[in-house]
N, C-alpha and C positions, 0 to 999 in steps of 0.2 A: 728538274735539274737546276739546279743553281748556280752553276759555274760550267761553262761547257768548255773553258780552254781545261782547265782541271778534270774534266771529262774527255778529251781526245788527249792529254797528255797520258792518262791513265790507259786508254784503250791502245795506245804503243806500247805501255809497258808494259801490259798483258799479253799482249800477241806476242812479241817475242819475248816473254817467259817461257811460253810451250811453244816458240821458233818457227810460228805464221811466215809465210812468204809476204803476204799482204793483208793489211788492215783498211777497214772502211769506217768513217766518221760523218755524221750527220752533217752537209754543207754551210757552211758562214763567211761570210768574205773575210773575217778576222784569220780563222780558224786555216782557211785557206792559205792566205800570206803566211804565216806560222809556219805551214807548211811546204811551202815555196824557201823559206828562209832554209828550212832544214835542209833542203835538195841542194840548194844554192851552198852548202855548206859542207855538204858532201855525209851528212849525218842518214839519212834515207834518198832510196833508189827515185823512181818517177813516182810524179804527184802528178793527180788529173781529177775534174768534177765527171763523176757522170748521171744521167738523171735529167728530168725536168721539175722544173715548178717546184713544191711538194716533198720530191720525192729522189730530190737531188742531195749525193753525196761525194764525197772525198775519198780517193782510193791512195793511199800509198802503200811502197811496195819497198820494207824492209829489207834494209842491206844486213850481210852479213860476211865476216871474214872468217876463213877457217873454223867454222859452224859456231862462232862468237860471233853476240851482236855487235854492231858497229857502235851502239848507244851504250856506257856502260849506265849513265843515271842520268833520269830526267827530272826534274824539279822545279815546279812552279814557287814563284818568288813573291807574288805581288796578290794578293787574295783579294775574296770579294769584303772580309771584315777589317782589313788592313794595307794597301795602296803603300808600295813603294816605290819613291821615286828617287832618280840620280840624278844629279848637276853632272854636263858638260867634264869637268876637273875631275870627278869625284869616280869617273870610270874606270875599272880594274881591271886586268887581264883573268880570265877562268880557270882557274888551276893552272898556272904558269906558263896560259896560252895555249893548252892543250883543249879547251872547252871554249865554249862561247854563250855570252849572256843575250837573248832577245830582248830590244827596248822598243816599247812604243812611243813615237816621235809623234811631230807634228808634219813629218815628210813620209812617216807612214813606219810597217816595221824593218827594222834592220841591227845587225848583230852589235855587238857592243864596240867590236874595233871599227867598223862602220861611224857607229857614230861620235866616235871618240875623233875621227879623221875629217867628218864633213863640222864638228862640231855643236854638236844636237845634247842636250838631257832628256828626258822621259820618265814614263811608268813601266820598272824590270815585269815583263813578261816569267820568262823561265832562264834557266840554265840546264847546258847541255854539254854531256862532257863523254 
């Protein structure tokens, strides 16, 4: 695998195509905050590692409203042949604030009005809307 955020974004968007209660993703401390960011965002239900060593993974546990996902699209931004980064200035709102962009900082990940607010630039992660 060569990209595992593009491989745990992919594995949400699969689960609920056929409306998984819960999906589980290989664990990584990236992959992890990613998904902390989403809870904290109200985008998916509870995030937890479970596992040792090895053999430790990531369980979240998709939301959904009136048997619609809460996600309607997920979309990584920033590839492994292509790196994009945003200035400080240069941060958008996501579809007119209904979405939000994941940035990785130098104070670690946080959504885009985040750091539009403490004042950070970064590498866009994903967008989530």
């Amino acid at each position: 695998m060569t990209d595992p955020i593009s491989d745990m974004l992919t594995r949400i968007r699969n689960a609920q195509a056929v409306s998984h209660k819960t999906v589980s993703i290989p664990f990584s401390k990236l992959k992890f905050s990613l998904a902390q960011v989403f809870e904290k965002s109200g985008f998916v239900g509870a995030v937890s590692s479970q596992g040792k060593k090895i053999n430790k993974t990531i369980k979240i546990v998709l939301k959904y409203e009136e048997n619609q996902s809460v996600i309607r699209e997920l979309k990584r931004i920033s590839k492994q042949g292509q790196r994009i980064y945003i200035k400080k200035g240069d941060i958008k709102p996501v579809r007119h604030g209904y979405g939000l962009a994941v940035i990785s900082t130098s104070k670690g990940l946080m959504t885009s009005a985040e750091a539009r607010k403490k004042g950070f630039g970064g590498e866009v992660i994903c967008e989530i809307w």
